[in-house]
C-alpha positions as CSV (number, residue, x, y, z in Angstrom):
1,X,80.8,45.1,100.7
2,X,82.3,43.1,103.6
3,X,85.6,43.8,102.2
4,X,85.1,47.7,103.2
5,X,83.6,46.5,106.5
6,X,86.1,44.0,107.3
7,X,88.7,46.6,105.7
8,X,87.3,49.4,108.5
9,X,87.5,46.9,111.5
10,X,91.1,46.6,110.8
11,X,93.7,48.4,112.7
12,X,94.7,50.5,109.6
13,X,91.3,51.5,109.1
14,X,90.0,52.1,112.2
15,X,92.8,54.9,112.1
16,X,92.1,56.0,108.9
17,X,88.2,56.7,109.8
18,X,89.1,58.1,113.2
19,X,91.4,60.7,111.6
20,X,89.0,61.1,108.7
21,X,86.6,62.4,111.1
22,X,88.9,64.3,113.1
23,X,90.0,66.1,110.5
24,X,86.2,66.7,109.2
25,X,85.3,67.9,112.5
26,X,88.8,70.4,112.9
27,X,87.9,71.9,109.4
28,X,84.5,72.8,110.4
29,X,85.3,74.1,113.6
30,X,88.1,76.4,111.7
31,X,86.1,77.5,108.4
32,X,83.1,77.9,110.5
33,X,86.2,80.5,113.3
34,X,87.0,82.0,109.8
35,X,83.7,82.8,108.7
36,X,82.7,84.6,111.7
37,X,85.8,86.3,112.2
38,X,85.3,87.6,108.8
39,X,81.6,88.9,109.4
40,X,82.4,90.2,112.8
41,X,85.4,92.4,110.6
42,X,82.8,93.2,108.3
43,X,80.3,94.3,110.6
44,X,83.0,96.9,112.9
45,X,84.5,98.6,109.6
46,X,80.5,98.9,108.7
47,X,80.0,100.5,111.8
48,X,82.7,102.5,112.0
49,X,82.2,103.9,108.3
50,X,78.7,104.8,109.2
51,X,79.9,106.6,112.8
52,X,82.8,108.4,111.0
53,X,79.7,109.5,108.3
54,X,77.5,111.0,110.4
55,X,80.6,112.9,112.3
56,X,81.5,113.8,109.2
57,X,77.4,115.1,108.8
58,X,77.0,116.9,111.9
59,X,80.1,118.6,111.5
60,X,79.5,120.0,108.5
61,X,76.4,121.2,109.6
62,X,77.6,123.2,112.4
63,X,80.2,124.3,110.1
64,X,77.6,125.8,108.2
65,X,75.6,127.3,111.2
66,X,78.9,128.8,112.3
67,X,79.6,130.6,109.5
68,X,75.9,131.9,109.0
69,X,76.3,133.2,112.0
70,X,79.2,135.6,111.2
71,X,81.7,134.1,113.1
72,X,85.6,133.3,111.6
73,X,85.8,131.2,108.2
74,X,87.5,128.3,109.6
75,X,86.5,124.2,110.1
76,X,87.1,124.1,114.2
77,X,90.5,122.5,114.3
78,X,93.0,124.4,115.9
79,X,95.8,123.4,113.7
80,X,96.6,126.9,113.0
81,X,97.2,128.5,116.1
C-alpha cells in the first residue's frame, strides 16, 4: 500500500492521476452534451410529428365540410391552376 502512495506522489504519477481525472471529468461533460442533445432531437421531431398530425386532422376535416357543402371536389392547394 505505500508503494501506490509513494508511487502517486511521484512526478509520473501525479500526472497520471491529474490526467486520469481530466479525462473522467471531459467524458462526462461530453456523454452527458450527447445525451441531451439527443433528447432535445427527440423531443423537436416529437413535436413536430404531432403539429404536422393535427394539420394533417384539421385539414381533413375542413376538407370534408367543404365538400358537404357542395363546393368543387378538390384538397385546397392551388397546384392546378
Amino acid at each position: 500500500m505505500p508503494q501506490l502512495i509513494l508511487w502517486f506522489l511521484s512526478p509520473l504519477g501525479r500526472l497520471v492521476g491529474i490526467s486520469t481525472i481530466v479525462l473522467a471529468v471531459f467524458g462526462y461533460v461530453y456523454g452527458r452534451g450527447h445525451h441531451d442533445a439527443t433528447v432535445s432531437i427527440k423531443e423537436t421531431t416529437q413535436r413536430e410529428s404531432t403539429k404536422a398530425v393535427s394539420k394533417a386532422d384539421a385539414a381533413r376535416r375542413d376538407a370534408t365540410q367543404r365538400f358537404d357543402a357542395g363546393r368543387l371536389r378538390d384538397d385546397g392547394f392551388l397546384r392546378d391552376k
